[in-house]
C-alpha positions in Angstrom: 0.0 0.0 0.0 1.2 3.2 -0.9 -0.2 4.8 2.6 1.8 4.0 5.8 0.4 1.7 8.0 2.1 2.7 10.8 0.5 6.7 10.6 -1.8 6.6 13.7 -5.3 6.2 13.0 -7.8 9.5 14.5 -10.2 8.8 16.9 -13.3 10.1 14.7 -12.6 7.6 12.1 -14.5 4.5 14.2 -17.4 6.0 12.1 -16.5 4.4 9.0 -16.4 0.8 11.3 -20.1 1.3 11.1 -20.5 1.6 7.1 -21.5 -1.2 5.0 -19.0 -1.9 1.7 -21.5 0.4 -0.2 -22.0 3.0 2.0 -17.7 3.2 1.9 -18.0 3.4 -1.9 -20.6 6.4 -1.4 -18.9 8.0 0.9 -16.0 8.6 -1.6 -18.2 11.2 -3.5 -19.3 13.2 -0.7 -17.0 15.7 -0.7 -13.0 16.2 -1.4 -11.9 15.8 2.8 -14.6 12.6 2.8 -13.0 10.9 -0.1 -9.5 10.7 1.3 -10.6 9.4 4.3 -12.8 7.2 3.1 -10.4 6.2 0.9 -7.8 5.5 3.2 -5.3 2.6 4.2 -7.0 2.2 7.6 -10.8 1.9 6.3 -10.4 -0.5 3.8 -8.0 -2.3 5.7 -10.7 -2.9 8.5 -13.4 -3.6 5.6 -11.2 -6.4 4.6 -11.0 -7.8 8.1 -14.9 -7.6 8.7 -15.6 -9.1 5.2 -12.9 -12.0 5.5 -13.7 -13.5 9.3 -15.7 -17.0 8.8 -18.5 -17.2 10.4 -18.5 -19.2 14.3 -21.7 -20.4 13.9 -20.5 -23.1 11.0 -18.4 -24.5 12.9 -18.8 -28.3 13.3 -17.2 -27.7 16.7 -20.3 -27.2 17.4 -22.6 -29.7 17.0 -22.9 -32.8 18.6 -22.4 -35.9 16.2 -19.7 -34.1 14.4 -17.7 -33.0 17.4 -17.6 -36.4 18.7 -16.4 -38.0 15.5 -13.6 -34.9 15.3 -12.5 -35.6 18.8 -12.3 -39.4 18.3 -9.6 -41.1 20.1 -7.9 -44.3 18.6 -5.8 -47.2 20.2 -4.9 -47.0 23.7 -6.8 -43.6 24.5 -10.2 -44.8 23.5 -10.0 -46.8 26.5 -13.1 -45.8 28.6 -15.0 -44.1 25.9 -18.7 -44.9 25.3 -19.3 -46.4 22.2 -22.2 -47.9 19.9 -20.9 -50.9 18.1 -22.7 -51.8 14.4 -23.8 -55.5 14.8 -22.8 -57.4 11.6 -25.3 -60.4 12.4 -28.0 -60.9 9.4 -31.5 -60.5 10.0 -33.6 -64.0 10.8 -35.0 -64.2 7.4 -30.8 -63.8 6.1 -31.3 -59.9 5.2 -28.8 -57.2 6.3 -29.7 -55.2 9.0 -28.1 -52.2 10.8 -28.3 -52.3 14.4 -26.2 -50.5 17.4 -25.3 -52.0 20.7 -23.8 -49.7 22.9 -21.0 -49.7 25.8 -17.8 -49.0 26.9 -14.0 -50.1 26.1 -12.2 -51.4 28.3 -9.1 -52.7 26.8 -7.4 -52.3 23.7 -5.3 -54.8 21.1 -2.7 -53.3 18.9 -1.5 -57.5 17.5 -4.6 -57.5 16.3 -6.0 -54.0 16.0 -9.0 -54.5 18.3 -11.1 -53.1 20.8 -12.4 -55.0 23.9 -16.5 -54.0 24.2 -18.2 -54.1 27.9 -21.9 -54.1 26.5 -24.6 -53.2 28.7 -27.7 -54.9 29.6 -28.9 -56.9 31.5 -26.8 -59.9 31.3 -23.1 -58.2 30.5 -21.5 -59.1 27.8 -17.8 -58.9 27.0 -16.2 -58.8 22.8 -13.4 -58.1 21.1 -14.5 -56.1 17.8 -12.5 -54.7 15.2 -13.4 -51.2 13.5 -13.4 -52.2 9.7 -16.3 -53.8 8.5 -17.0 -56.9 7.0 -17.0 -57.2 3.2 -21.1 -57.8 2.5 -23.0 -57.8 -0.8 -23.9 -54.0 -0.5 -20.3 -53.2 -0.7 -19.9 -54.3 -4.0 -22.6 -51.8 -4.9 -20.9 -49.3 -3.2 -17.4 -49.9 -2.1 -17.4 -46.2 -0.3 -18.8 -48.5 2.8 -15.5 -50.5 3.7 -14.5 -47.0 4.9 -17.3 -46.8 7.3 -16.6 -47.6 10.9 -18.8 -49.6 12.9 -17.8 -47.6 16.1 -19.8 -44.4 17.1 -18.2 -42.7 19.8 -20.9 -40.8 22.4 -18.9 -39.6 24.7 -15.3 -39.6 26.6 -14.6 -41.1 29.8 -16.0 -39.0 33.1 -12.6 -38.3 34.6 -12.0 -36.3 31.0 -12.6 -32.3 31.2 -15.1 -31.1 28.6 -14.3 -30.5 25.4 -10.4 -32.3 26.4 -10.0 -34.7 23.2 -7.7 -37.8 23.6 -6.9 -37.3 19.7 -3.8 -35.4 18.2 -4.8 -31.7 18.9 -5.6 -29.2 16.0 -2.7 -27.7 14.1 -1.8 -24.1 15.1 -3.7 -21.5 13.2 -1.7 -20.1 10.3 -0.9 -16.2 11.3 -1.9 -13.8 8.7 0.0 -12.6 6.3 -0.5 -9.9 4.2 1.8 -9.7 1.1 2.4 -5.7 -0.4 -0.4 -5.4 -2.8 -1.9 -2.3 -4.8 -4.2 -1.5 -1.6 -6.6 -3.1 0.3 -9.5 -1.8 -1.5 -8.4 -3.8 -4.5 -7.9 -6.8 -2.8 -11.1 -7.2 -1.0 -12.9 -6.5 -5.1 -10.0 -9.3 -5.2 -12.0 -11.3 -3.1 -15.5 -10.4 -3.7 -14.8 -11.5 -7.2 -13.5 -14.7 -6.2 -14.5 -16.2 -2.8 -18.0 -17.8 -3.1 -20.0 -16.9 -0.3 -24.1 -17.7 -1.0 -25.6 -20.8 -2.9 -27.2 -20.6 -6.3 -29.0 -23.6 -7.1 -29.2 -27.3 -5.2 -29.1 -29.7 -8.1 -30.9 -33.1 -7.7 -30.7 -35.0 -10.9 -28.9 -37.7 -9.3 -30.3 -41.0 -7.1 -26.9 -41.5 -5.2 -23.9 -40.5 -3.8 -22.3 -38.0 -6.3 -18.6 -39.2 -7.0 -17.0 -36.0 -8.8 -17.9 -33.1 -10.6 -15.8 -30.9 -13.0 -16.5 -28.0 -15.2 -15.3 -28.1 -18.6 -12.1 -25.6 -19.4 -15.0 -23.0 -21.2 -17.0 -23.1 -17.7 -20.3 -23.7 -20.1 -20.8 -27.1 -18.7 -20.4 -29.2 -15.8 -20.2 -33.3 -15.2 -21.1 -35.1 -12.4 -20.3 -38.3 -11.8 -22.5 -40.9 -9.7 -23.1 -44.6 -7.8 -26.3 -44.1 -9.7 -24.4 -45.6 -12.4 -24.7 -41.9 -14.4 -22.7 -39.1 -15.7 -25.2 -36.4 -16.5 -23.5 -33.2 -18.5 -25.4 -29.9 -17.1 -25.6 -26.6 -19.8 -24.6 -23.7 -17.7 -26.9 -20.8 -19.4 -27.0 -17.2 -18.1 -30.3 -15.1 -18.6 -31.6 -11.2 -17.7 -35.0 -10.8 -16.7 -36.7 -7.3 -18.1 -37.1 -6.2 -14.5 -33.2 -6.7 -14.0 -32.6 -4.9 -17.2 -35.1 -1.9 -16.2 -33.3 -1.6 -13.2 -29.7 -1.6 -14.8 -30.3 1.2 -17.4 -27.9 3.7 -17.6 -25.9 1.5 -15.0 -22.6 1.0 -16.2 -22.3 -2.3 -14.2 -23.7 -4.9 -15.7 -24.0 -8.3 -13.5 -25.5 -10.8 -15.1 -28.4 -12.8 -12.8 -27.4 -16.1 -11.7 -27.0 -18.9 -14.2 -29.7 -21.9 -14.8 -28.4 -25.7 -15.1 -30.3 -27.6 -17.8 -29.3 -31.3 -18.1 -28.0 -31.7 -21.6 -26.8 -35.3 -21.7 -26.5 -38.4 -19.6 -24.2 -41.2 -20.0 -24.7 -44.9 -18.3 -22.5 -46.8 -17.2 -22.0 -50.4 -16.5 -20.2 -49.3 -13.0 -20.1 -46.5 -10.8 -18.4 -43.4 -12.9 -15.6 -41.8 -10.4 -13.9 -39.8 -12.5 -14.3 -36.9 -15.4 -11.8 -35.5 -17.4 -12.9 -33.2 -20.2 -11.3 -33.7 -23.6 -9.0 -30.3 -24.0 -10.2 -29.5 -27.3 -13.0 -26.6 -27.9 -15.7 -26.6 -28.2 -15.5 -29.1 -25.2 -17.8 -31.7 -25.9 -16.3 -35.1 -25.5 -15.6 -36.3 -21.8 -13.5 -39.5 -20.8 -14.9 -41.1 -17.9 -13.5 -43.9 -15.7 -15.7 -46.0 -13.8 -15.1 -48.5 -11.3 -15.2 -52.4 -10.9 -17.3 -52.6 -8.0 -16.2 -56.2 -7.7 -17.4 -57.1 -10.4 -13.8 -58.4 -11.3 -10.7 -56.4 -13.2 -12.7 -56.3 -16.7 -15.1 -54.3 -15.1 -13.6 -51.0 -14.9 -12.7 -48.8 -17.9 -12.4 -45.6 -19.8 -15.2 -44.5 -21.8 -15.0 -41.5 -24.4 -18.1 -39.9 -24.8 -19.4 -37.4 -27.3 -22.4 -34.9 -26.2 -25.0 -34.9 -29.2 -27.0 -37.2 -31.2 -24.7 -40.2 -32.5 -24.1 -39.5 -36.5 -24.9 -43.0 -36.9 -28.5 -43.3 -36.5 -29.3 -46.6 -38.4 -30.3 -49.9 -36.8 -27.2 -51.5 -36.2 -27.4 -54.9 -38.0 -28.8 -58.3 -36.5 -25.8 -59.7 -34.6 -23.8 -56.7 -34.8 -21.8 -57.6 -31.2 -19.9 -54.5 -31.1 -22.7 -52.1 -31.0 -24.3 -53.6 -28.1 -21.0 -53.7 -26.1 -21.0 -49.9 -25.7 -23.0 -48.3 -23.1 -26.1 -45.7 -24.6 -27.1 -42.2 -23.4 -29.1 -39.5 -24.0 -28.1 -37.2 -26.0 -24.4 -38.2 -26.1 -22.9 -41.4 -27.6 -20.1 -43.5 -26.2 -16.9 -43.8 -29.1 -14.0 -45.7 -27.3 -13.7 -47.8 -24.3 -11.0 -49.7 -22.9 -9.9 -51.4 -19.7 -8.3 -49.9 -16.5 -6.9 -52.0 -14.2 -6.8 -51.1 -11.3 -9.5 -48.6 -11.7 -8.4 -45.8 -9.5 -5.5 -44.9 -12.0 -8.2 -42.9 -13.8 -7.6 -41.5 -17.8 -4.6 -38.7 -18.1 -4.9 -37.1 -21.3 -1.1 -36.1 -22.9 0.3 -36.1 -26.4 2.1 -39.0 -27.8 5.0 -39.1 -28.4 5.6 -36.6 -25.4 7.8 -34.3 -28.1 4.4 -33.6 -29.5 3.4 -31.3 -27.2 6.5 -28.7 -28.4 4.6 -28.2 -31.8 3.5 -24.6 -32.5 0.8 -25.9 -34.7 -2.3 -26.8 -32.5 -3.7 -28.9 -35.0 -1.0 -31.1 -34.8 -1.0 -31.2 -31.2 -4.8 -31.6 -30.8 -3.9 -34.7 -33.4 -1.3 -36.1 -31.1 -3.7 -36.2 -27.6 -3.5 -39.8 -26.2 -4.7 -41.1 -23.3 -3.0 -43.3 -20.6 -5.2 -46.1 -19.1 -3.7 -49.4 -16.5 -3.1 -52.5 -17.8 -1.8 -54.6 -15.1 -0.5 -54.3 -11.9 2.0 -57.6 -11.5 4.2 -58.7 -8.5 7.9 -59.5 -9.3 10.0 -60.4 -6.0 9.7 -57.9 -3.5 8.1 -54.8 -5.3 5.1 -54.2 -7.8 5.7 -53.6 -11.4 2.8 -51.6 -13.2 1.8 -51.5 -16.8 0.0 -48.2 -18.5 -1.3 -48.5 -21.9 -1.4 -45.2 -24.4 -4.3 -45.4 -26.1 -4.8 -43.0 -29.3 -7.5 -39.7 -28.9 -10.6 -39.1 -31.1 -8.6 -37.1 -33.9 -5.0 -39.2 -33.9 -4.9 -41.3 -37.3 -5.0 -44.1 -35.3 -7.8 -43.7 -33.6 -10.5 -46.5 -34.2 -14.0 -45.4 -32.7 -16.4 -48.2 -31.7 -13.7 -50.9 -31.5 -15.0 -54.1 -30.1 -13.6 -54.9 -26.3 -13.4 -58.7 -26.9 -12.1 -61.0 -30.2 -9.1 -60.5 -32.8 -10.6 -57.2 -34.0 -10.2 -55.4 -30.0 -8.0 -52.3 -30.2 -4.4 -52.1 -29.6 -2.6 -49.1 -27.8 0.2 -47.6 -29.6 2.2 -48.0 -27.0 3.4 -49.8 -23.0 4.6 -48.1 -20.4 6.6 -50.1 -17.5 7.0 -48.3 -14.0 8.3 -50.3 -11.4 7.5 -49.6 -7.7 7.9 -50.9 -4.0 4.7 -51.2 -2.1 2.2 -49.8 -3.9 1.6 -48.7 -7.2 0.7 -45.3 -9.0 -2.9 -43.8 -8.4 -4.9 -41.1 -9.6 -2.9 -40.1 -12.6 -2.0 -36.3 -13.4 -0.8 -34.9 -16.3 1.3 -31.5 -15.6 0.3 -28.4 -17.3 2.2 -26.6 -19.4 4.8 -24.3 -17.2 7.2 -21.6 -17.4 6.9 -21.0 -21.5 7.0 -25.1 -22.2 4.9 -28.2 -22.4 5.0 -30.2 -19.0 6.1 -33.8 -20.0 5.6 -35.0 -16.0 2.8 -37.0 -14.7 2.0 -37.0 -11.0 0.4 -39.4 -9.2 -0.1 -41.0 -5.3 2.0 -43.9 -4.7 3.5 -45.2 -1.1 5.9 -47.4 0.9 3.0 -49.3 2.4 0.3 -51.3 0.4 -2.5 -49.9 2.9 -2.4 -46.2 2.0 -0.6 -43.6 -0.3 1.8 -41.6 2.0 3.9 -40.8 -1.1 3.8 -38.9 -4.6 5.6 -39.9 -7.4 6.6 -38.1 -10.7 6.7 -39.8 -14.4 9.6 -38.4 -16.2 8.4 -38.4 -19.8 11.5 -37.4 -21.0 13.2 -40.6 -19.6 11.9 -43.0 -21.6 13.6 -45.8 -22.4 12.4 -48.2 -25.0 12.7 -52.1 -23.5 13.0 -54.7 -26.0 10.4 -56.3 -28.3 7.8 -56.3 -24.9 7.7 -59.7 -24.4 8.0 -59.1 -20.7 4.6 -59.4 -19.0 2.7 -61.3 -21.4 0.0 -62.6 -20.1 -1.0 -66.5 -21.8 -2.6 -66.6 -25.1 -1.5 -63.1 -26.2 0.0 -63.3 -29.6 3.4 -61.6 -29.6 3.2 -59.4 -32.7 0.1 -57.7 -31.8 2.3 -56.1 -28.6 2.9 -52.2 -29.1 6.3 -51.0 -27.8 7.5 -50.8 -24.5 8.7 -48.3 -22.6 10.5 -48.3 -19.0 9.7 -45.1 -17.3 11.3 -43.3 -14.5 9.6 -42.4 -11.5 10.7 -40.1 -8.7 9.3 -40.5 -5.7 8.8 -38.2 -3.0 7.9 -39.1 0.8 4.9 -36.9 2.8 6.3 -37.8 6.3 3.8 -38.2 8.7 0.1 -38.3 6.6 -1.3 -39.8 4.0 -2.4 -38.3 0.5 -6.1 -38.2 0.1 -5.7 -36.5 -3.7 -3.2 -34.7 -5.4 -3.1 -32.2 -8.0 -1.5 -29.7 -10.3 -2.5 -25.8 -10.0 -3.0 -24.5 -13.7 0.5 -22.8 -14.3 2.2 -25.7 -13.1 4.3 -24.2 -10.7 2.2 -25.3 -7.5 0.6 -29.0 -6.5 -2.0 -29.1 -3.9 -2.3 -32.5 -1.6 -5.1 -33.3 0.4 -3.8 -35.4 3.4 -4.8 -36.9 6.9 -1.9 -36.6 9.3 -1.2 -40.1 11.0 -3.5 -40.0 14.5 0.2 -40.0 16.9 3.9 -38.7 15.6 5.7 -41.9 14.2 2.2 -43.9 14.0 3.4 -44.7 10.8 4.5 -48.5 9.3 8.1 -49.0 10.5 10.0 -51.3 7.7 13.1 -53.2 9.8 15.2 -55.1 7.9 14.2 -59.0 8.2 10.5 -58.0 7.2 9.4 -59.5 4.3 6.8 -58.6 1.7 4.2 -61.1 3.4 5.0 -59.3 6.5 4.1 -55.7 5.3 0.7 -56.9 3.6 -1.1 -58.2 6.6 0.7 -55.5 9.0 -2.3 -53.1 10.0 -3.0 -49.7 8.6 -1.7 -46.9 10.9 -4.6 -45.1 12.7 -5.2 -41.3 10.9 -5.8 -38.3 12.5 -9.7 -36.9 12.0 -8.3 -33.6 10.8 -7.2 -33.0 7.4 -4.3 -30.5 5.7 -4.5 -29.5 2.5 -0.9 -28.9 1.5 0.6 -26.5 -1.0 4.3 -27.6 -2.4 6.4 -25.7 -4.7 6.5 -28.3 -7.9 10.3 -27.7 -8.7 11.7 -28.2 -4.9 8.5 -29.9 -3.4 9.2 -27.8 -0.6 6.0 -27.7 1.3 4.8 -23.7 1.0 1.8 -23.9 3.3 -0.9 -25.6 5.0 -4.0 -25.2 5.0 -6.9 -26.4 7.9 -10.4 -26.7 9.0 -11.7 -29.8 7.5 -12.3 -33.4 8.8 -12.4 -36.8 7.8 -13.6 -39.8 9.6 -13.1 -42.7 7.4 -11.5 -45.6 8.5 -7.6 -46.0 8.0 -8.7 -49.1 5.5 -10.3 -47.3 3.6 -10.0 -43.3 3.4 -12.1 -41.4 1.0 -10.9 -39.2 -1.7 -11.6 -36.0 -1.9 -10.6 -34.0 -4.4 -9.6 -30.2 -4.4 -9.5 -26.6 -6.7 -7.9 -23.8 -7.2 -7.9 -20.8 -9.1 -7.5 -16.4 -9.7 -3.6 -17.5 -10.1 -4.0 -20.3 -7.0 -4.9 -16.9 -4.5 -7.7 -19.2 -3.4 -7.5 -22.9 -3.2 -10.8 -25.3 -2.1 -11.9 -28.6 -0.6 -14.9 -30.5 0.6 -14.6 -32.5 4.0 -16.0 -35.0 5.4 -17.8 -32.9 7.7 -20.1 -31.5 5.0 -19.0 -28.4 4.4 -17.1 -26.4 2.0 -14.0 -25.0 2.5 -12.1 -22.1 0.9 -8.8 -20.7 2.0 -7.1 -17.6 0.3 -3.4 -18.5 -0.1 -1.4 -16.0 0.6 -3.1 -14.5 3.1 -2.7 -17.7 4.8 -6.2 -18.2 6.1 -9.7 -19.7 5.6 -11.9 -17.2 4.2 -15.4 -18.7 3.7 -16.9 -22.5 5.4 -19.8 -23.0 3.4 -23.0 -25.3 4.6 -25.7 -27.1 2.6 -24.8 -30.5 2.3 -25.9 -32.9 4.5 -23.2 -36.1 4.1 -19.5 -35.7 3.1 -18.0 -33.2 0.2 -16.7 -35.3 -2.6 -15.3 -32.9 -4.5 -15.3 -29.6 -5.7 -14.5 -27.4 -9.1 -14.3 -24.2 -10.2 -15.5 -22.6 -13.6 -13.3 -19.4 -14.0 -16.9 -17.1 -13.5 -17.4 -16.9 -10.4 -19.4 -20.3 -9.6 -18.0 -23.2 -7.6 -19.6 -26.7 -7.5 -19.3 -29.1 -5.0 -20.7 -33.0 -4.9 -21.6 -34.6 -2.3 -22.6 -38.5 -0.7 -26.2 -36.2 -0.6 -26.9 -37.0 -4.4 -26.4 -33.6 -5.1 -24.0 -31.2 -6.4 -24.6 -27.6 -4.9 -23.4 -24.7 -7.3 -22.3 -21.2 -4.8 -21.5 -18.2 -6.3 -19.2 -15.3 -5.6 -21.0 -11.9 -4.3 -20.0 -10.3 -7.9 -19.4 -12.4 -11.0 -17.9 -11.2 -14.0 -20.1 -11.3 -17.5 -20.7 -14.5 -19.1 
């Protein structure tokens, strides 16, 4: 700021406390002495503070259910706690029925990673029961359950003070920082522009838990993905009513009213859709989707390549046409590829192939080039994993085959292998860099880790280290005919450890020069799995998960040094430590704000270098999923609700 803020402030200027933004902005054409206070350092510096404090009363501290899940103890310190226990005992007629017992713990098991239960009633009853849950037939419907715990915690022991937790305390508060900007005036229109802070629209189209939702790169549409077995595409259309026009003439702003959401397409799905990535090619209107297996077996999960509007092919297939009926329908959009990916969570990364593509000036060529990378296989050689990824041409590379059957000597072939070898675990949740500092990213990041429970690691492809291996007999499964393999490629991953937490989702900001992390720190300091040097690989499979903290931190790292650059808090999770959920984040104006859902239902949005959370908003009712941002003032966020709740900054820009 170009006024000091050390020049004492006058008594007489506590009036402006008591003005609203607008009555500050009409107070600058009062008269000459009025607009240089008003327009002051000190004023606009306290409007920021007034506008930027989140709200107490959206807290989950305080409410009742929440708090106790936040201040959930694990091991050793749940000792004494009163719990209710989920039975896991059918029904008489063979059904599956939920049903709580409660008590108290008396004793705890770390061999075996069990609680000892005192039940009451009448006739005591004394059980060991462990946290996870059972595998059951509604899981393979929805696998989201195995992260459910069957223990409810009501309420510490009596010798514990109120409101004392036995879990890892919350992380210090980040201080406030204010970097030098223009002046504080412009950086709270900074953040009126750009930190939602009221909902728009509750949409409802879905029947279960929403997965994901993205906006496409234009910010005209939106995907949401579903257990429903459904991706429906939403039109995002912006309309003045006459009255709103009457009242705006002469105006020079011009603020649009808030947008509508007409469903344009929907696209089914054999399995659960859990992931969206929109094709990067205006005018935005093909989507690859991955879905899941939902034990249905490895075959079961793949990428899909869907096109909104009416297929051009609008003839009757022929009688006994196979490959027509092996790709899924929709409405109003019509599947062209699909492939397997195995394991399912590595999701579709879109890149250009070869990765020296993506230097050309000509963007026709590089639309041309656009590949995708799907799994293949995940094997087991000695002590580590090995993983295979198979590039798989785009809808306009010359190699590209649309409607290729899955099954038979005519199923597609990628145009290329790609062998990554790893320790514990292999490579989730592919990411393909954006292009930084004047040049095409050729890096791909991912979660990985040194334990086959959880991902407490990221690793990096290096695209440029590719090295080709051989002829590619290496991994053939039986029965595959040699010359149909594509090359092979050995590719070199650096890895890069998170200490103490585990990485719920990771992701690249959109200059490439940041990568956000969603994580759960481990629930005690060096609760992590300790690796001596007689265990074997047996050994470290059936070695329990560490227990994880119900807090989450959202961490920013520099993506050259992957120095960690801040931390950001608030949110909770409360998924087991089998089974976590993923929950996906956003950023955007440059990365000055970055978001996430939680667990705890709400919406969360930080402002990054300010260092602090700026907004906490409520509407959902079960855990935040994801949450995306469409460059014009509207975030979406998707939810275990079915629903995917659009919020909207105070002052949009013009569609």
């Amino acid at each position: 700021s170009s006024v000091n803020s050390m020049v004492p402030i006058p008594a007489w200027l506590d009036i402006f406390r008591f003005c609203s933004i607008s009555d500050l902005g009409a107070s600058l054409a009062v008269d000459k002495h009025w607009r240089t206070v008003a327009d002051s350092y000190h004023v606009w510096a306290d409007a920021y503070e007034r506008t930027q404090r989140v709200d107490d009363s959206s807290s989950p501290n305080g409410e009742g259910p929440l708090r106790s899940l936040i201040q959930r103890p694990f091991g050793e310190d749940a000792i004494g706690w009163h719990v209710a226990v989920l039975s896991e005992e059918n029904a008489p007629d063979g059904s599956e029925q939920e049903k709580y017992f409660t008590g108290h713990i008396v004793a705890y098991s770390a061999e075996t990673d069990t609680y000892l239960v005192a039940y009451s009633g009448s006739e005591p009853v004394i059980s060991w029961e462990q946290e996870r849950r059972k595998r059951t037939a509604a899981m393979r419907h929805n696998p989201s359950l195995a992260g459910k715990s069957r223990f409810s915690f009501l309420s510490p022991p009596a010798h514990m003070a109120p409101g004392q937790s036995s879990a890892s305390g919350d992380s210090e508060k980040a201080r406030f920082v204010r970097e030098e900007v223009s002046s504080w005036k412009q950086e709270l229109k900074h953040n009126v522009l750009h930190a939602p802070n009221r909902r728009v629209t509750q949409l409802k189209d879905h029947s279960d838990e929403v997965l994901f939702v993205v906006f496409s790169p234009c910010g005209t549409r939106l995907a949401s993905c579903s257990r429903d077995l459904r991706t429906i595409v939403f039109k995002v259309s912006y309309h003045h009513s006459d009255d709103d026009m009457d009242r705006r003439v002469g105006s020079q702003a011009s603020r649009p009213l808030d947008p509508s959401f007409e469903r344009e397409a929907i696209f089914t799905h054999q399995t659960a859709p859990c992931r969206a990535i929109w094709w990067p090619i205006p005018p935005y209107n093909m989507v690859a989707v991955s879905t899941e297996d939902a034990g249905a077996g490895w075959q079961a999960s793949k990428v899909e390549i869907w096109q909104i509007g009416p297929s051009p092919n609008l003839e009757t297939p022929p009688e006994g046409d196979t490959v027509e009926a092996e790709y899924p329908l929709g409405v109003n959009a019509h599947c062209i590829f699909q492939c397997h990916n195995r394991p399912f969570d590595i999701y579709a990364a879109i890149f250009p192939w070869p990765p020296s593509a993506g230097d050309s000036e000509n963007p026709e060529d590089l639309h041309k080039s656009l590949c995708f990378l799907a799994g293949w296989a995940v094997l087991r050689e000695n002590e580590h994993y090995v993983q295979w990824l198979n590039v798989w041409p785009g809808p306009l590379h010359p190699s590209f085959d649309p409607k290729a059957p899955l099954t038979a000597n005519g199923a597609p072939k990628p145009l290329a292998r790609l062998r990554l070898e790893g320790e514990m675990n292999y490579l989730h949740c592919l990411e393909v860099g954006p292009a930084a500092q004047g040049r095409r990213s050729r890096q791909i990041l991912a979660m990985t880790g040194s334990m086959p429970h959880l991902c407490n690691e990221i690793g990096l492809m290096d695209l440029d280290s590719l090295q080709r291996r051989g002829d590619g007999f290496e991994g053939l499964p039986e029965g595959e005919v040699p010359s149909a393999l594509p090359k092979v490629y050995d590719v070199g991953v650096k890895v890069h450890s998170m200490g103490e937490r585990v990485v719920l989702s990771a992701k690249w900001n959109a200059a490439g020069d940041f990568i956000l992390l969603n994580t759960r720190p481990y629930a005690t300091k060096g609760g992590g799995t300790t690796v001596s040097e007689g265990d074997t690989f047996e050994d470290l499979l059936v070695r329990p998960a560490p227990d994880l903290s119900t807090r989450m931190e959202l961490l920013l790292l520099d993506a050259a040094s992957m120095d960690v650059l801040s931390v950001f808090d608030g949110h909770f999770a409360f998924t087991t430590k089998e089974s976590p959920f993923l929950i996906f984040t956003e950023e955007w104006a440059n990365s000055d704000f970055v978001a996430s859902g939680g667990e705890d239902h709400r919406v969360y949005v930080w402002h990054r270098r300010h260092r602090r959370l700026v907004r906490r908003l409520c509407g959902h009712t079960e855990p935040v999923n994801a949450v995306s941002w469409n460059g014009n003032g509207l975030l979406a966020s998707a939810s275990d609700d079915h629903s995917v709740i659009i919020w909207t900054s105070g002052t949009r820009q013009k569609a």
